[in-house]
DOTI-540573 format. One record per residue (C-alpha): residue in three letters; residue number from 1; x, y, z. Coordinates in steps of 0.2 Angstrom, whole numbers. Each point is the difference from the previous one (the first is absolute). Example, Ala and Ser with C-alpha at 12.3 -4.5 7.8 and 13.67 -1.06 7.14 Angstrom:
% residues 2
TORVO  type  seq      u      v      w
TORVO   ALA    1     62    -22     39
TORVO   SER    2      6     17     -3
***
This chain:
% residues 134
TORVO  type  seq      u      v      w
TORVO   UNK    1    149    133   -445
TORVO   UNK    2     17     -2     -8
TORVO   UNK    3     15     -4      9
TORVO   UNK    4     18      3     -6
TORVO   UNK    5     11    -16      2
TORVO   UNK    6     16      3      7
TORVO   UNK    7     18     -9     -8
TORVO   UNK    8      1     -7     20
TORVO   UNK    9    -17    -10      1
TORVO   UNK   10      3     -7    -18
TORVO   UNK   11     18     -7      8
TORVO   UNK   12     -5     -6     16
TORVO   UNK   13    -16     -9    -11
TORVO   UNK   14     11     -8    -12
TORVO   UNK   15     19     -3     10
TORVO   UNK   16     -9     -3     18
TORVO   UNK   17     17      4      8
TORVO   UNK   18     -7     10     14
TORVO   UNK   19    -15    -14      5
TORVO   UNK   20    -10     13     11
TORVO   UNK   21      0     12    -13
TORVO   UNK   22     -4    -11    -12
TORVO   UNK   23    -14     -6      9
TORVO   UNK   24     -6     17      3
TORVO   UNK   25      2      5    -19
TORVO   UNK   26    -10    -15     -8
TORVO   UNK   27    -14      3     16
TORVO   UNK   28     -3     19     -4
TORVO   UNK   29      0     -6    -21
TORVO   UNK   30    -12    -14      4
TORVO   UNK   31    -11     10     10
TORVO   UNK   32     -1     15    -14
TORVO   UNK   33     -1    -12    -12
TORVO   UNK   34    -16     -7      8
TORVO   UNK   35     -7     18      2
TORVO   UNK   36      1      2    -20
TORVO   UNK   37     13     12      2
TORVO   UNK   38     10      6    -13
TORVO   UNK   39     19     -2      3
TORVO   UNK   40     12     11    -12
TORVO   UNK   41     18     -4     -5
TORVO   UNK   42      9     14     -7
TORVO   UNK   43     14     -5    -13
TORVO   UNK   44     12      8     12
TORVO   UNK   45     -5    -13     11
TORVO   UNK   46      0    -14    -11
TORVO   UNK   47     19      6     -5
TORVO   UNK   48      7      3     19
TORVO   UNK   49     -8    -20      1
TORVO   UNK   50      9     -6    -13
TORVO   UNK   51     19      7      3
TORVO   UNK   52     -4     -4     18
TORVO   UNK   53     -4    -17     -2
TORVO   UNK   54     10     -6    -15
TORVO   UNK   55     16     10      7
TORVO   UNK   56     13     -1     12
TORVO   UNK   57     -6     -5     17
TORVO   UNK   58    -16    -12     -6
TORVO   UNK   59      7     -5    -18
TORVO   UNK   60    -17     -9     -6
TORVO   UNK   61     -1     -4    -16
TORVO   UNK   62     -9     11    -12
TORVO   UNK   63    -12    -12     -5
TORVO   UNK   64     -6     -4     19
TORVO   UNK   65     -1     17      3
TORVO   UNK   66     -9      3    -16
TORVO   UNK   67    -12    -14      5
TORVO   UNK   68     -6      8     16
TORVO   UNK   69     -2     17     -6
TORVO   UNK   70    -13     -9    -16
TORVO   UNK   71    -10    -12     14
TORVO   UNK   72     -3     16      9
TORVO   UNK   73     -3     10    -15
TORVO   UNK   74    -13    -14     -3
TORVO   UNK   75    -13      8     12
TORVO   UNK   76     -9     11     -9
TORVO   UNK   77     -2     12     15
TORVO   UNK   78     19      2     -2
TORVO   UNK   79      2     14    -11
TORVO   UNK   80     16     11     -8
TORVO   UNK   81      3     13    -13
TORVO   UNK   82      0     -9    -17
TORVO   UNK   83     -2    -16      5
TORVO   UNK   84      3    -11    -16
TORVO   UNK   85     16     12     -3
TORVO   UNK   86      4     -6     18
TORVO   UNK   87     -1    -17     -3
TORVO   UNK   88      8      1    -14
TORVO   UNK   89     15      8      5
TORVO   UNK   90      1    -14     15
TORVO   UNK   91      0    -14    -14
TORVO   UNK   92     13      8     -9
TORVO   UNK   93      7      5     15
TORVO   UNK   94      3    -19      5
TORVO   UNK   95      5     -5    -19
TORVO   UNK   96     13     12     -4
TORVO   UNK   97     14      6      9
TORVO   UNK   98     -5     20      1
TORVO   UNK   99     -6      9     16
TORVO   UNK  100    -18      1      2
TORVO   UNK  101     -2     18     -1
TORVO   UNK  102      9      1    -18
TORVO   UNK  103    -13    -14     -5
TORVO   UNK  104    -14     10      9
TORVO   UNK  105      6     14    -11
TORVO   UNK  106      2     -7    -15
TORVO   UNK  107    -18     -9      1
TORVO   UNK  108     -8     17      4
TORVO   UNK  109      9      8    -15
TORVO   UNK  110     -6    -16    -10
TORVO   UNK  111    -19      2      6
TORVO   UNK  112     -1     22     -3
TORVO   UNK  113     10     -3    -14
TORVO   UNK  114     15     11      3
TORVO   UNK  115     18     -4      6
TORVO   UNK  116     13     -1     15
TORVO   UNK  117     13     15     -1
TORVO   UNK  118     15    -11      6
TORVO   UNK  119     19     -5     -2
TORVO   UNK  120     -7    -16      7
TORVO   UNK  121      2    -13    -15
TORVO   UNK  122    -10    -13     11
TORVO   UNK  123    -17      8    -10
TORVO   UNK  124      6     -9    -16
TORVO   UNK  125      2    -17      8
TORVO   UNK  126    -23      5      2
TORVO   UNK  127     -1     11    -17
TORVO   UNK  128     13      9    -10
TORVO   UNK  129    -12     13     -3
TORVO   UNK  130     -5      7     14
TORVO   UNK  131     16      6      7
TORVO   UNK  132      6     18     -4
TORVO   UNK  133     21      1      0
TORVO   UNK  134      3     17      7
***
């Protein structure tokens, strides 16, 4: 079976600011893990993670959130929509000063060959070309 993994277990696993939770979260991951389960995380997840963790109340650096999300990725039982544009977008994520979902955008565009419809000039800091100017 597949299992959706919410933003919240991927928090608890990586900031263990709520101990039982945390606790509960690695448990119940371990446990599927060990069953040869498959575990999904959805871009949208990976996105809410990031602007959790790297903003306001948690302010961890990008490159420790990063971290975290390419050890877990490791697993090969750990699985997402285009993974390589994934973890892509989290390198570039960490090295550049651009919001993830403008670099998981502009990877995507990259990879189909096509381009980002956007004001946003953060596109060119990845690839002048791929950026359509409305």
């Amino acid at each position: 079976m597949t299992y959706l993994v919410d933003t919240n277990i991927l928090l608890r696993l990586f900031l263990r600011d709520h101990p039982v939770q945390a606790q509960k979260a690695e448990k119940i991951i371990e446990n599927l893990l060990i069953q040869n389960q498959i575990l999904f995380i959805d871009p949208l997840v990976i996105s809410e993670f990031l602007f959790v963790s790297t903003g306001g109340k948690y302010n961890i650096s990008k490159k420790e959130a990063v971290h975290f999300l390419f050890i877990f990725f490791q697993n090969k039982q750990v699985v997402t929509v285009n993974k390589s544009v994934l973890l892509n977008s989290l390198d570039t994520f960490q090295n550049k000063n651009i919001d993830f979902v403008d670099c998981y955008l502009a990877l995507k565009a990259k990879t189909h060959s096509t381009k980002v419809i956007s004001f946003d000039k953060d596109f060119d800091k990845i690839d002048k070309n791929i950026r359509l100017q409305p």
